[in-house]
PDB file of N, CA, C and O in Angstrom:
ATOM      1  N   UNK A   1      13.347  15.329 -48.376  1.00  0.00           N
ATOM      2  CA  UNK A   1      13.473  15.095 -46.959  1.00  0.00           C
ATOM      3  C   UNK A   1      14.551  14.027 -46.745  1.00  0.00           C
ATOM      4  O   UNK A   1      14.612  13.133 -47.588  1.00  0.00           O
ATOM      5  N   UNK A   2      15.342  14.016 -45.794  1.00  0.00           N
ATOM      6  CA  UNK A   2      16.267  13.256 -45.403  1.00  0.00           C
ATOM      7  C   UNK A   2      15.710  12.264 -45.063  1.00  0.00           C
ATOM      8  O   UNK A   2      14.635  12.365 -44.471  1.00  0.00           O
ATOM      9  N   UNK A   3      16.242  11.080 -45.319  1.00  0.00           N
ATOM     10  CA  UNK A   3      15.761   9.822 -44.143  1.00  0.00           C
ATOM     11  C   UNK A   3      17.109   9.272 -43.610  1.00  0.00           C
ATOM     12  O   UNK A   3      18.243   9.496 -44.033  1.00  0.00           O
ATOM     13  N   UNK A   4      16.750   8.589 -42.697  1.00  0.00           N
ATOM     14  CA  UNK A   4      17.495   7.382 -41.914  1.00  0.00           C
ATOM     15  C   UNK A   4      17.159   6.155 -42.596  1.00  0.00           C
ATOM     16  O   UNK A   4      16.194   5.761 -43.251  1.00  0.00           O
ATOM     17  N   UNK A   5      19.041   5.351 -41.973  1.00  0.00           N
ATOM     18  CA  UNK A   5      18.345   3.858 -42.369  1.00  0.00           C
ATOM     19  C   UNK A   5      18.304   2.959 -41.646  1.00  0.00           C
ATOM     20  O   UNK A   5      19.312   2.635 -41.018  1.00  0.00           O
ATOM     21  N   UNK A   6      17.156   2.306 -41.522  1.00  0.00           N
ATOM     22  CA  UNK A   6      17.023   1.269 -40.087  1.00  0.00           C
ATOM     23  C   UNK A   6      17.041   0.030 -40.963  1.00  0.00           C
ATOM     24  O   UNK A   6      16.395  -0.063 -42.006  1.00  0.00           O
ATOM     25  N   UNK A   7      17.910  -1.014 -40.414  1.00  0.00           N
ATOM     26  CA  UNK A   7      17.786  -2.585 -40.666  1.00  0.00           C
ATOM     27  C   UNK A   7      17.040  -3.205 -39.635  1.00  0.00           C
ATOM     28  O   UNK A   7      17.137  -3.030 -38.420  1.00  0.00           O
ATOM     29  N   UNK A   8      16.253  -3.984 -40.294  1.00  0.00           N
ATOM     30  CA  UNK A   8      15.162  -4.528 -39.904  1.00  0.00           C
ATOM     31  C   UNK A   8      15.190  -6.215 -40.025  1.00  0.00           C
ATOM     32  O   UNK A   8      14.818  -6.767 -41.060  1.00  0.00           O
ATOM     33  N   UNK A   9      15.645  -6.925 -38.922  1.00  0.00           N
ATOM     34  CA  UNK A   9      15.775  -8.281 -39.917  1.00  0.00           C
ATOM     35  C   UNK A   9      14.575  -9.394 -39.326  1.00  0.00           C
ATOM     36  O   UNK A   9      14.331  -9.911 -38.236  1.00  0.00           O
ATOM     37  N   UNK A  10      13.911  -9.443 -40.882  1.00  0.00           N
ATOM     38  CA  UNK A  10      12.476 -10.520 -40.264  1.00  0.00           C
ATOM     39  C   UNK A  10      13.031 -12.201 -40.770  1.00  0.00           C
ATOM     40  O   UNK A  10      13.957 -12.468 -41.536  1.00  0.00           O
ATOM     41  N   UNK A  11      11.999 -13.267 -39.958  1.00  0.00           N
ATOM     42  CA  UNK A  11      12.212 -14.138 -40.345  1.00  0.00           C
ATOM     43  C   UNK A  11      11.563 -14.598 -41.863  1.00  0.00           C
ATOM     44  O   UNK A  11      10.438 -14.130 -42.039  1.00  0.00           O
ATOM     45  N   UNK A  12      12.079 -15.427 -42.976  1.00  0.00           N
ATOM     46  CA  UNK A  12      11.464 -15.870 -43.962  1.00  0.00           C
ATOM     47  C   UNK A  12       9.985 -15.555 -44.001  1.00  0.00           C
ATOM     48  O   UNK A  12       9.461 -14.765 -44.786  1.00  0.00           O
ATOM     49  N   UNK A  13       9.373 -16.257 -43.071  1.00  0.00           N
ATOM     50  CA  UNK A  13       7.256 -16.177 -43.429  1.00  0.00           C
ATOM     51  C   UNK A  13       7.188 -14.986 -42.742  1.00  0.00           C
ATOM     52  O   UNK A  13       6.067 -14.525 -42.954  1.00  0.00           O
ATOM     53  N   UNK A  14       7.919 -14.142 -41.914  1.00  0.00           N
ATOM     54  CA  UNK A  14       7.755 -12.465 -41.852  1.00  0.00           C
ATOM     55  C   UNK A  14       8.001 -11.853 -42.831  1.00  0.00           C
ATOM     56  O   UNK A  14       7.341 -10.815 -42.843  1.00  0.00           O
ATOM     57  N   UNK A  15       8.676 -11.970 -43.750  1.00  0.00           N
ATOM     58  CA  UNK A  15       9.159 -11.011 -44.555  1.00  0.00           C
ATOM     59  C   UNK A  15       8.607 -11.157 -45.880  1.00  0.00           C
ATOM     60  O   UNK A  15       8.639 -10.215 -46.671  1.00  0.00           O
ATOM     61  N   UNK A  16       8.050 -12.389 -46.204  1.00  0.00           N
ATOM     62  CA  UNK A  16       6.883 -13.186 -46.977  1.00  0.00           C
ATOM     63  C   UNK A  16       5.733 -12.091 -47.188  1.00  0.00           C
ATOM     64  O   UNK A  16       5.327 -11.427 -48.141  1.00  0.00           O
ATOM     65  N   UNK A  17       5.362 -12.246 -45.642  1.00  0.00           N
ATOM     66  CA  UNK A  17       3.823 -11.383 -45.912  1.00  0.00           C
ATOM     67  C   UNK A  17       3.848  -9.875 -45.561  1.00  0.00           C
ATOM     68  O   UNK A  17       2.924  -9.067 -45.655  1.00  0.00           O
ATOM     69  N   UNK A  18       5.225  -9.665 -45.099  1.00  0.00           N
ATOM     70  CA  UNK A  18       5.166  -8.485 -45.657  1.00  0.00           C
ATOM     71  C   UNK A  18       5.264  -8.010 -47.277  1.00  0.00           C
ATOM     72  O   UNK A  18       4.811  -6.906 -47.578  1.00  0.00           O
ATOM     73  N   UNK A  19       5.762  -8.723 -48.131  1.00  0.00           N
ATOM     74  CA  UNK A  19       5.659  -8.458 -48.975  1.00  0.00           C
ATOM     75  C   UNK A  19       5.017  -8.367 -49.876  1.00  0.00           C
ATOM     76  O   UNK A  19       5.073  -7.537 -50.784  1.00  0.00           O
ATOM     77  N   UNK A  20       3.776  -9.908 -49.597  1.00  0.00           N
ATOM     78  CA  UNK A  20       2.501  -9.938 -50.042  1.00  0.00           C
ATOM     79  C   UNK A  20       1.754  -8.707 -49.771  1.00  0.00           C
ATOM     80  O   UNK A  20       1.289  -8.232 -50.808  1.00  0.00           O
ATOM     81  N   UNK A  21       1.518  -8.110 -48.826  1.00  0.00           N
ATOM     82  CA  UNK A  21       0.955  -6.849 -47.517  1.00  0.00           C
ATOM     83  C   UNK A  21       1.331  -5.586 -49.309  1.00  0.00           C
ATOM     84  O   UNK A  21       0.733  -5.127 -50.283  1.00  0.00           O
ATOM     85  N   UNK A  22       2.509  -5.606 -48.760  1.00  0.00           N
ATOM     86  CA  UNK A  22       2.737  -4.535 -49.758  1.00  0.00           C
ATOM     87  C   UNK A  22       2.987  -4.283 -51.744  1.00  0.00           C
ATOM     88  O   UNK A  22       3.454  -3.338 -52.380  1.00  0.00           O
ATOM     89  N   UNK A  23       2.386  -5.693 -52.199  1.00  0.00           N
ATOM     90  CA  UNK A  23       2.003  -6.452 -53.364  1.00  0.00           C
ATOM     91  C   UNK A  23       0.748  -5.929 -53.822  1.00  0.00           C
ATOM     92  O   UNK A  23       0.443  -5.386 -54.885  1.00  0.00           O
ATOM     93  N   UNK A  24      -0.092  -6.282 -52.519  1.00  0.00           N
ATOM     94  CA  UNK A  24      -1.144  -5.923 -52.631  1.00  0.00           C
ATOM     95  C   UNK A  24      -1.657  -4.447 -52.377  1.00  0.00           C
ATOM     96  O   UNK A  24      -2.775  -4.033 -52.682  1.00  0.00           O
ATOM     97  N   UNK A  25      -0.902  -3.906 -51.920  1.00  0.00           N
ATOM     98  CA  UNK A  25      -1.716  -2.642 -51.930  1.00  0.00           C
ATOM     99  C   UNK A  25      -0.442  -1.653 -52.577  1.00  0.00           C
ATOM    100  O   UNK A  25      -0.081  -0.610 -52.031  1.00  0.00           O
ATOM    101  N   UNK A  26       0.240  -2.274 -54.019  1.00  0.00           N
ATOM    102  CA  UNK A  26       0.858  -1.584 -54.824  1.00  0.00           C
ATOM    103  C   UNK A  26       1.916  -0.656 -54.220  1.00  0.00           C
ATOM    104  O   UNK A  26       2.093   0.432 -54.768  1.00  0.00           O
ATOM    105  N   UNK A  27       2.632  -0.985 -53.142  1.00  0.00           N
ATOM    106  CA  UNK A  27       3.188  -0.487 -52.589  1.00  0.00           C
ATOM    107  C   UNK A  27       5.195  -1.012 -52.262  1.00  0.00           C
ATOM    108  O   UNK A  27       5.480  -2.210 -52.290  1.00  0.00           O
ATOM    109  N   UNK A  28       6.027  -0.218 -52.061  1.00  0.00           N
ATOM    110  CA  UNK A  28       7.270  -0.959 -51.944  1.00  0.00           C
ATOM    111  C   UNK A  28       7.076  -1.150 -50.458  1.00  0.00           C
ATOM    112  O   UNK A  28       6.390  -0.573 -49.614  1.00  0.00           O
ATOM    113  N   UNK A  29       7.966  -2.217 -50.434  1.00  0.00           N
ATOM    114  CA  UNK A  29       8.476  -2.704 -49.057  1.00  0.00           C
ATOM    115  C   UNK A  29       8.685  -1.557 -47.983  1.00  0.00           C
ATOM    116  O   UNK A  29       7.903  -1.520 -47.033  1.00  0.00           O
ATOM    117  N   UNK A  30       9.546  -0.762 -48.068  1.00  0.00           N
ATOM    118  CA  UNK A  30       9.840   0.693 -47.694  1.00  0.00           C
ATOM    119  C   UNK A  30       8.437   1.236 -46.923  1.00  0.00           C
ATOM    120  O   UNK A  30       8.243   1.264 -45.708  1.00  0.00           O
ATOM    121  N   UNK A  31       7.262   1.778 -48.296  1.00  0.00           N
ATOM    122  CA  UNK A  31       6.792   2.579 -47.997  1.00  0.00           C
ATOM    123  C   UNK A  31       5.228   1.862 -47.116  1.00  0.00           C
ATOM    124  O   UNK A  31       4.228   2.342 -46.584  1.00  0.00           O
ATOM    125  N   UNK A  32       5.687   0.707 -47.330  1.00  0.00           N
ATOM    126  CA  UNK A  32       4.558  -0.583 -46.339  1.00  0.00           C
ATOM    127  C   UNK A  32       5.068  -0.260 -44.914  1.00  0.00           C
ATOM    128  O   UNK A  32       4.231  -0.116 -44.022  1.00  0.00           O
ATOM    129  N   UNK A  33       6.273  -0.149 -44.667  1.00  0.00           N
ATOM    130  CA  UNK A  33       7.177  -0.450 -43.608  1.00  0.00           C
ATOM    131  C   UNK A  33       6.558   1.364 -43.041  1.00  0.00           C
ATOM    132  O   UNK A  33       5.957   1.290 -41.969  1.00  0.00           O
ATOM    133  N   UNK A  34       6.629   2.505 -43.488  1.00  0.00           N
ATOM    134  CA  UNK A  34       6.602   3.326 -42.998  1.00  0.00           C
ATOM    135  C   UNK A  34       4.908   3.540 -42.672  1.00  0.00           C
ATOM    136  O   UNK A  34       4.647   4.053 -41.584  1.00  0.00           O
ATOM    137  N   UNK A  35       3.844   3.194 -43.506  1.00  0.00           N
ATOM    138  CA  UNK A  35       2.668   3.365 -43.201  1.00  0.00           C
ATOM    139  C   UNK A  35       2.166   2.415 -42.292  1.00  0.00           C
ATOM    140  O   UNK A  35       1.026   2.690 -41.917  1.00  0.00           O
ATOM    141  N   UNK A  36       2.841   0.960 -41.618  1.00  0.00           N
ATOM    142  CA  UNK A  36       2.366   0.509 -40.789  1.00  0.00           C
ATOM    143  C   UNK A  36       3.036   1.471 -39.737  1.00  0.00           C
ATOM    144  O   UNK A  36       2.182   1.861 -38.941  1.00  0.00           O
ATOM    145  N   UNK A  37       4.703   2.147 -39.390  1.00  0.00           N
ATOM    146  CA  UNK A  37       4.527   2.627 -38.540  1.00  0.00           C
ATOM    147  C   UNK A  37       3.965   3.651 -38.091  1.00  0.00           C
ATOM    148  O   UNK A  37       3.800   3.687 -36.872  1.00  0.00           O
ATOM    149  N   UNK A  38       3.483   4.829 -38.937  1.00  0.00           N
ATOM    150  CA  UNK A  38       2.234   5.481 -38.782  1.00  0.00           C
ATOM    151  C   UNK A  38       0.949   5.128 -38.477  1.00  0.00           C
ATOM    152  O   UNK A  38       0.400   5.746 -37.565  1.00  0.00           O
ATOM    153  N   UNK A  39       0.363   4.277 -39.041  1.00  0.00           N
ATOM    154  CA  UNK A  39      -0.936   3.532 -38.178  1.00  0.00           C
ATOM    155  C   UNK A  39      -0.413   3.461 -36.940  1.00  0.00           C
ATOM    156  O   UNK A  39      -0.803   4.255 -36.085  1.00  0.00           O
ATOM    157  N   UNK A  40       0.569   2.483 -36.644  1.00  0.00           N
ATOM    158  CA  UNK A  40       0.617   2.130 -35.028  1.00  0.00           C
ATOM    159  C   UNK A  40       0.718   3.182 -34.070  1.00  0.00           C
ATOM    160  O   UNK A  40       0.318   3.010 -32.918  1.00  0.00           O
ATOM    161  N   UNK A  41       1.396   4.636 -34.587  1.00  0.00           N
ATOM    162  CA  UNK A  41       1.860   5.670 -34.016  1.00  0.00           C
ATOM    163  C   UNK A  41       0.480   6.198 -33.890  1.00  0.00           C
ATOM    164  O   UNK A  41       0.208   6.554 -32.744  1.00  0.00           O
ATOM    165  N   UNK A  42      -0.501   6.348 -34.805  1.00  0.00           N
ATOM    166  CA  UNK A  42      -1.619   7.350 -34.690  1.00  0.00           C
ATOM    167  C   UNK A  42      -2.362   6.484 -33.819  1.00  0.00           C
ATOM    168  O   UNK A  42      -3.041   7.073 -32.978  1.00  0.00           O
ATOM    169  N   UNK A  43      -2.410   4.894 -33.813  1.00  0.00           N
ATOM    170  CA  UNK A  43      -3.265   4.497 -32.715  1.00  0.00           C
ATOM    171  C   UNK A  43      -2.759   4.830 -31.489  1.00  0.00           C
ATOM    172  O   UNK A  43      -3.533   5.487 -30.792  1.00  0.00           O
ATOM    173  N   UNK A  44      -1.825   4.606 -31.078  1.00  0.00           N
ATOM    174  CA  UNK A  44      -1.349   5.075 -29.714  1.00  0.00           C
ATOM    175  C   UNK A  44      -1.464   6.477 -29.669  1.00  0.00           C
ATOM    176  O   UNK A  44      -1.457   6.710 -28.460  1.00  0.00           O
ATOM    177  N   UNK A  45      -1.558   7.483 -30.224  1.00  0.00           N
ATOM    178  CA  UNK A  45      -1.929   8.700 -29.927  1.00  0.00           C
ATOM    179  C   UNK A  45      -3.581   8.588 -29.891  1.00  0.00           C
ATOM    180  O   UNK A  45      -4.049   9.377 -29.070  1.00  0.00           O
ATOM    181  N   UNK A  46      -4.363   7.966 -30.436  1.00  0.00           N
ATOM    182  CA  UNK A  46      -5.894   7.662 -30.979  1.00  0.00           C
ATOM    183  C   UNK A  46      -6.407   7.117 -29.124  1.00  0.00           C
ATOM    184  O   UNK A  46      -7.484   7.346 -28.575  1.00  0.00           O
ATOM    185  N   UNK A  47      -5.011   6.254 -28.459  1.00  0.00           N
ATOM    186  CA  UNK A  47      -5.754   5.890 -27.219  1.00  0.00           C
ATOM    187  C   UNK A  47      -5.215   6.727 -26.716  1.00  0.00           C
ATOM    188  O   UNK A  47      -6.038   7.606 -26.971  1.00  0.00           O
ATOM    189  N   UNK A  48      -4.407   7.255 -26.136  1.00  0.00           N
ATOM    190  CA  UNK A  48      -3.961   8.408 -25.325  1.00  0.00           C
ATOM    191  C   UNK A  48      -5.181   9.374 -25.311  1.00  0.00           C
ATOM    192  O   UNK A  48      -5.705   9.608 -24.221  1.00  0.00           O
ATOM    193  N   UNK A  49      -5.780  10.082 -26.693  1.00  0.00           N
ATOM    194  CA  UNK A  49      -6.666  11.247 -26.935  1.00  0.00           C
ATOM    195  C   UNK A  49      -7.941  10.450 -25.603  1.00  0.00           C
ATOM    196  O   UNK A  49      -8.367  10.868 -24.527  1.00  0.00           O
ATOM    197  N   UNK A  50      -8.201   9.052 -26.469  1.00  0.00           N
ATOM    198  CA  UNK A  50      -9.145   8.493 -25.723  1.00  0.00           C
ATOM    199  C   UNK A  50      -9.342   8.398 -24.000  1.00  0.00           C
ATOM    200  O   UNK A  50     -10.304   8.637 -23.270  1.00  0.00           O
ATOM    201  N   UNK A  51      -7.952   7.933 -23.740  1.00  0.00           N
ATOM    202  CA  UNK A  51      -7.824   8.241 -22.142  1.00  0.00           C
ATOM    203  C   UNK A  51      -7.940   9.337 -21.649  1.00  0.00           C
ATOM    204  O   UNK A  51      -8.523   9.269 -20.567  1.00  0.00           O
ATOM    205  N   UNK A  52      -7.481  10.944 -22.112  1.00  0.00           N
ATOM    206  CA  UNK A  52      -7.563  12.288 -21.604  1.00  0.00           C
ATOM    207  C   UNK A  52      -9.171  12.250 -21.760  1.00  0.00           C
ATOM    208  O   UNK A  52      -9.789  12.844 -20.876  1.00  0.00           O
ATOM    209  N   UNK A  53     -10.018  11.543 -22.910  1.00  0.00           N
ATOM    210  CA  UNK A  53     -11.312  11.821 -22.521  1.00  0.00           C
ATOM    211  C   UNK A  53     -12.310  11.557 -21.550  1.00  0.00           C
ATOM    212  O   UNK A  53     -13.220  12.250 -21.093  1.00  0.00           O
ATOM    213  N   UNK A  54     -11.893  10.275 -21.317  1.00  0.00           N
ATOM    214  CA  UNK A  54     -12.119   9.848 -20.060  1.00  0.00           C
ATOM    215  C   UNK A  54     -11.869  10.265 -18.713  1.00  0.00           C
ATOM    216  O   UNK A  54     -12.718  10.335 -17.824  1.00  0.00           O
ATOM    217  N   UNK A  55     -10.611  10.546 -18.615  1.00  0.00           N
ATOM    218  CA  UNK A  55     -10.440  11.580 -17.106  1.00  0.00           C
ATOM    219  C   UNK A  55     -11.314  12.582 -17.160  1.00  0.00           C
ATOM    220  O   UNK A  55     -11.955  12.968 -16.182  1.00  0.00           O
ATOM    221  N   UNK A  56     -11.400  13.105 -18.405  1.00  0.00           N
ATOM    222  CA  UNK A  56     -12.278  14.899 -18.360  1.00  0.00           C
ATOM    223  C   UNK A  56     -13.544  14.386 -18.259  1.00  0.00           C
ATOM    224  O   UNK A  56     -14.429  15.136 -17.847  1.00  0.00           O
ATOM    225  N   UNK A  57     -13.829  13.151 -18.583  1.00  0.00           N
ATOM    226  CA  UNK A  57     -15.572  13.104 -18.083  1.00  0.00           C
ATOM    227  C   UNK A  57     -15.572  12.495 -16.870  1.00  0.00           C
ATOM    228  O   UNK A  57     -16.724  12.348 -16.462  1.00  0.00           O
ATOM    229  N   UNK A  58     -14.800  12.110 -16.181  1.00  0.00           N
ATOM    230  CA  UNK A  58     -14.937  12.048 -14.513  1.00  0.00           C
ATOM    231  C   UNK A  58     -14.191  13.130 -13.572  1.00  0.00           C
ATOM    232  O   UNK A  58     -13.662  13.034 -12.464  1.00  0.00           O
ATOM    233  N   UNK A  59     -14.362  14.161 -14.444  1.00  0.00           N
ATOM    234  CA  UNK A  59     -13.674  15.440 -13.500  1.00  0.00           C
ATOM    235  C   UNK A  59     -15.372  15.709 -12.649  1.00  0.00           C
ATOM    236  O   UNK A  59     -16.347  14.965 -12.542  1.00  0.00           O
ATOM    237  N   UNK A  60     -15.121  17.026 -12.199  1.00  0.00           N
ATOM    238  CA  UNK A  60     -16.318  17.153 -10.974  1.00  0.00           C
ATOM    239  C   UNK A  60     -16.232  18.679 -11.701  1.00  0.00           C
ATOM    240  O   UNK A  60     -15.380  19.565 -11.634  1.00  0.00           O
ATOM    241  N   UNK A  61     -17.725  18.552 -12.547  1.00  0.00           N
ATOM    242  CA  UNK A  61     -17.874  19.826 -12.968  1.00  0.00           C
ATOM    243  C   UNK A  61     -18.512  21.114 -11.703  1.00  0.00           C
ATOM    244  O   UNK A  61     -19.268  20.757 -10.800  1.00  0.00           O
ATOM    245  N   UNK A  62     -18.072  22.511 -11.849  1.00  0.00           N
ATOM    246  CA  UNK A  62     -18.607  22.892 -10.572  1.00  0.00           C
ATOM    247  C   UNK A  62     -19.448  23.612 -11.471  1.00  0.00           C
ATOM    248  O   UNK A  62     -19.457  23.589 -12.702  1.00  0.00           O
ATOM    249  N   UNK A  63     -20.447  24.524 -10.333  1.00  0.00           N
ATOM    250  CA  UNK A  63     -21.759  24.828 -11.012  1.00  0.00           C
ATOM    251  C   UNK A  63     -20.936  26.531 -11.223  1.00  0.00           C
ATOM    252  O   UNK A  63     -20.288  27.134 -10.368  1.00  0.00           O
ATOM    253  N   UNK A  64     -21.262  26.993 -12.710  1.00  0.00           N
ATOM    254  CA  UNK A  64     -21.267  28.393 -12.272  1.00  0.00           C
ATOM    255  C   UNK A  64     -21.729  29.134 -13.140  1.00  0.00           C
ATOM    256  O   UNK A  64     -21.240  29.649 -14.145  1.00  0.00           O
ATOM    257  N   UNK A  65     -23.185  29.163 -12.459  1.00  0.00           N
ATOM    258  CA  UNK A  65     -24.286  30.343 -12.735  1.00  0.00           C
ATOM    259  C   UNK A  65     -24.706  30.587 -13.700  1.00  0.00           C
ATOM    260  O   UNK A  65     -24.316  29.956 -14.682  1.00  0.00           O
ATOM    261  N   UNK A  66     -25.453  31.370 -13.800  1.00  0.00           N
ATOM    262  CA  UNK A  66     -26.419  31.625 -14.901  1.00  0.00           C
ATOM    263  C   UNK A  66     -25.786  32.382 -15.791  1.00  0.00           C
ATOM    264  O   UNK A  66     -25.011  33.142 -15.210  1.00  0.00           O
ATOM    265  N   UNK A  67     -25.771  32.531 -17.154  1.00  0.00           N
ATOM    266  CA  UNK A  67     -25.071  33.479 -17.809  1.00  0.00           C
ATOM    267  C   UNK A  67     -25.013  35.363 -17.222  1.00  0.00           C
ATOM    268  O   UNK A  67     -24.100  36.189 -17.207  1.00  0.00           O
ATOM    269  N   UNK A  68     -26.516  35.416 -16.795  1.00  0.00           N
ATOM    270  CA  UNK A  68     -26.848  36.649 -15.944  1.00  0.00           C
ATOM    271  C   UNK A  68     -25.876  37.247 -15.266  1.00  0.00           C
ATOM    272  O   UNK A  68     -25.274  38.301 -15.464  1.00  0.00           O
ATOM    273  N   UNK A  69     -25.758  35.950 -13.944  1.00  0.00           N
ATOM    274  CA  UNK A  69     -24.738  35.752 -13.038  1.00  0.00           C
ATOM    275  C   UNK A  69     -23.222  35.922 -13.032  1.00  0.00           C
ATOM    276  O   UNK A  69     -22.414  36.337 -12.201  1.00  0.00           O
ATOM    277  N   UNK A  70     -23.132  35.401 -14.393  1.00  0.00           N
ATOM    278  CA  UNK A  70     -21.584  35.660 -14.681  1.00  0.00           C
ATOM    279  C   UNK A  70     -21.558  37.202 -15.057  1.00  0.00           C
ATOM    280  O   UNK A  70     -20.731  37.960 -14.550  1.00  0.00           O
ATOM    281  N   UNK A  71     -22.375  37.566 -15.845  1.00  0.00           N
ATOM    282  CA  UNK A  71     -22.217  38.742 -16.309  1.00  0.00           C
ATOM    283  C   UNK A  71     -22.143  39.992 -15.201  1.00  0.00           C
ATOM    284  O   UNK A  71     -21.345  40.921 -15.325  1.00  0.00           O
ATOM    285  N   UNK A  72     -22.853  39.905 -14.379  1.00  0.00           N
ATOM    286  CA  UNK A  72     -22.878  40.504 -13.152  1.00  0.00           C
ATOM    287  C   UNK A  72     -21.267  40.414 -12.247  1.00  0.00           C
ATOM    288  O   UNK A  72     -20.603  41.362 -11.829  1.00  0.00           O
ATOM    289  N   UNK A  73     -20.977  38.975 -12.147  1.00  0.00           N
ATOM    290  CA  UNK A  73     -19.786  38.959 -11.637  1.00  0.00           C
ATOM    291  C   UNK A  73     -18.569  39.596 -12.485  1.00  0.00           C
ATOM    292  O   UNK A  73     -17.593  39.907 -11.802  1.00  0.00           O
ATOM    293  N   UNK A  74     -18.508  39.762 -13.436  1.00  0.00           N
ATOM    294  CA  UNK A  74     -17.609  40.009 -14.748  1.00  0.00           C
ATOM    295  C   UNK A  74     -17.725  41.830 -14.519  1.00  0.00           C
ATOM    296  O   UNK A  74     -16.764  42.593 -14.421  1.00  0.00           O
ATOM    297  N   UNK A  75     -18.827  42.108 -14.487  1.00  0.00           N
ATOM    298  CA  UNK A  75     -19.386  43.585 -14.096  1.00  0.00           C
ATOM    299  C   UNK A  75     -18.988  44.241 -13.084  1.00  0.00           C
ATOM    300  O   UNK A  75     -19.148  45.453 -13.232  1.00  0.00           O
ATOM    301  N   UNK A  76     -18.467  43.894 -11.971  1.00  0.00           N
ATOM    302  CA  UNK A  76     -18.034  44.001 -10.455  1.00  0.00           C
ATOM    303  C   UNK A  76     -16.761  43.886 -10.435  1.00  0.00           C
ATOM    304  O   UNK A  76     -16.052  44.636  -9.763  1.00  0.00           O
ATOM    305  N   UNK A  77     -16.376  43.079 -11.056  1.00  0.00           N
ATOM    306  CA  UNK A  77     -14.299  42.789 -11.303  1.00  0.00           C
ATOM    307  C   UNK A  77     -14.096  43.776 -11.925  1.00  0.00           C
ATOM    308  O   UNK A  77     -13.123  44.391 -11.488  1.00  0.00           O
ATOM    309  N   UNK A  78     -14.845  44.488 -13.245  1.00  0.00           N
ATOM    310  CA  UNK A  78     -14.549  45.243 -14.078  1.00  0.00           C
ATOM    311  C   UNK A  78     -14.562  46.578 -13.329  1.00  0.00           C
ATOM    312  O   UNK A  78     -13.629  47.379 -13.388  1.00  0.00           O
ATOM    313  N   UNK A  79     -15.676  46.761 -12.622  1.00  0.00           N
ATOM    314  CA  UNK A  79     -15.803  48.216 -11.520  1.00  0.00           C
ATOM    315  C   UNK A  79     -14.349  48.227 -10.577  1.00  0.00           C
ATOM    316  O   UNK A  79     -13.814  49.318 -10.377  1.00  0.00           O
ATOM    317  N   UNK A  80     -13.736  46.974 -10.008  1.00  0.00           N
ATOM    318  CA  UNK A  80     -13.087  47.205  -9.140  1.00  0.00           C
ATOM    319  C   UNK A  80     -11.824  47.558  -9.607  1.00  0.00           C
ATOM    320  O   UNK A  80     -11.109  48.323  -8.959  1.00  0.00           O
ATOM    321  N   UNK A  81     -11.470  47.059 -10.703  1.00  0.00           N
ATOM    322  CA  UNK A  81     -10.489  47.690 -11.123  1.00  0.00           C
ATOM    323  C   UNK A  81      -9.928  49.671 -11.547  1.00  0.00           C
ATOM    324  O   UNK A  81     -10.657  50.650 -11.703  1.00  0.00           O
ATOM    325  N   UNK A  82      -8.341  49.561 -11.610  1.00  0.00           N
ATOM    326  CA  UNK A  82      -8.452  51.138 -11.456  1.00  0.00           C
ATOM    327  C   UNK A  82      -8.623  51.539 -12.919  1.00  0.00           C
ATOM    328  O   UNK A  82      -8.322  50.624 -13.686  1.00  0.00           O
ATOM    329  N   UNK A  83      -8.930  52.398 -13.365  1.00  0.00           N
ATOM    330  CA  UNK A  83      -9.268  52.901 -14.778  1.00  0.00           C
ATOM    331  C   UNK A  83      -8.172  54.086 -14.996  1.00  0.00           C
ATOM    332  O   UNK A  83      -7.500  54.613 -14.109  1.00  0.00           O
ATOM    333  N   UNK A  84      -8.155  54.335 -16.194  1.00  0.00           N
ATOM    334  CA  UNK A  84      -7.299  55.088 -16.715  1.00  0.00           C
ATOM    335  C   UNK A  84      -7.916  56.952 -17.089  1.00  0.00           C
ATOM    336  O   UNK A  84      -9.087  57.271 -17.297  1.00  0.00           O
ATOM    337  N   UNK A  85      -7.219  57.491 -17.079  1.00  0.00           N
ATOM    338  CA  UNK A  85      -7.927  58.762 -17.175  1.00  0.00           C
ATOM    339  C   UNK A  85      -8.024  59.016 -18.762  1.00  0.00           C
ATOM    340  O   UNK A  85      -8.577  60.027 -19.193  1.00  0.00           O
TER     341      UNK A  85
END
């Protein structure tokens, strides 16, 4: 896969613990640098999901019918239509 190259310039005790960060979890600088921006990316998609859930549980569910009911209505659309010979 291709990459890009982004310069990134941290101060001394930034660039410190990033390196500690990625020391510790056996990792290069690089590939520290790309899995924090994936975390941050999946959280902001993680609240977004969260907010669409929220609107959909204050939508205004409407009532409709009994399965019976539907079936009946489903039954009547189906009659009204023209049929084929």
């Amino acid at each position: 896969m291709e990459k890009e190259r982004l310069e990134v310039r941290l101060e001394p005790e930034r660039h410190a613990r990033l390196r500690r960060l990625a020391a510790a979890r056996h990792q290069t600088l690089s590939d520290m640098v790309r899995e924090l921006i994936d975390d941050a990316y999946n959280e902001l998609e993680r609240a977004d999901r969260l907010a669409a859930a929220r609107r959909l549980g204050q939508m205004e569910v409407l009532d409709v019918g009994t399965p019976e009911q539907l079936n009946a209505e489903i039954e009547t659309m189906y009659d009204d239509l023209p049929h084929l010979p």
